[in-house]
N, C-alpha and C positions, 0 to 999 in steps of 0.2 A: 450714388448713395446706397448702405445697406437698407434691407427691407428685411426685417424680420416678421415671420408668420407664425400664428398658430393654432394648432388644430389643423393637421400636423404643424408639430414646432420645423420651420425650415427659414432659411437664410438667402436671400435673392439680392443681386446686385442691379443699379438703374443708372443712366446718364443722368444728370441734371447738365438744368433745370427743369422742373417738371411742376404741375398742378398735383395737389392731392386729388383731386376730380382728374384727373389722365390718369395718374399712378391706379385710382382705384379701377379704372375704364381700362386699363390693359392687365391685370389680373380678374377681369368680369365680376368684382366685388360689387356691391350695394350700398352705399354711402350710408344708407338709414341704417344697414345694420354692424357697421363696423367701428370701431374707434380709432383714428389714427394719431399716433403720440411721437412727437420727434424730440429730440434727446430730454425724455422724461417730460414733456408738456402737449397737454391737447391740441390740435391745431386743428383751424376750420379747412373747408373741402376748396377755399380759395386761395388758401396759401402756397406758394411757391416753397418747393421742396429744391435743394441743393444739393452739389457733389460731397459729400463729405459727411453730410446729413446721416442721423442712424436714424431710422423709424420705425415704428413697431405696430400691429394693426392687429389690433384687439378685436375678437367680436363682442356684438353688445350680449350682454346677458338678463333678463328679466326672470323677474319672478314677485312673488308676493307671499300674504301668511294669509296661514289659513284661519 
């Protein structure tokens, strides 16, 4: 599967099948604070990621008005 990153924007490759909870546990990522999106849709931290699969890992952003 690709893995696209950003902040730095970078591009990783993975075997599948894989959990997005692995996927994020072998980049030391934080699940609460990231988005993970596989071809254009949100997926939860239990779904099985595939060979072929492009996925993209967003970090979360917050903020508020003042």
């Amino acid at each position: 599967m690709e893995v696209e990153l950003r902040n730095p924007r970078r591009i990783m490759e993975f075997d599948g099948p894989m959990a997005v909870t692995a996927l994020l546990t072998r980049l030391s990522l934080n699940r609460e604070s990231v988005l993970v999106i596989r071809d254009g849709t949100l997926v939860p931290g239990d779904a099985m990621l595939a060979d072929g699969d492009h996925v993209e890992i967003r970090s979360v952003i917050s903020g508020g008005s003042q």
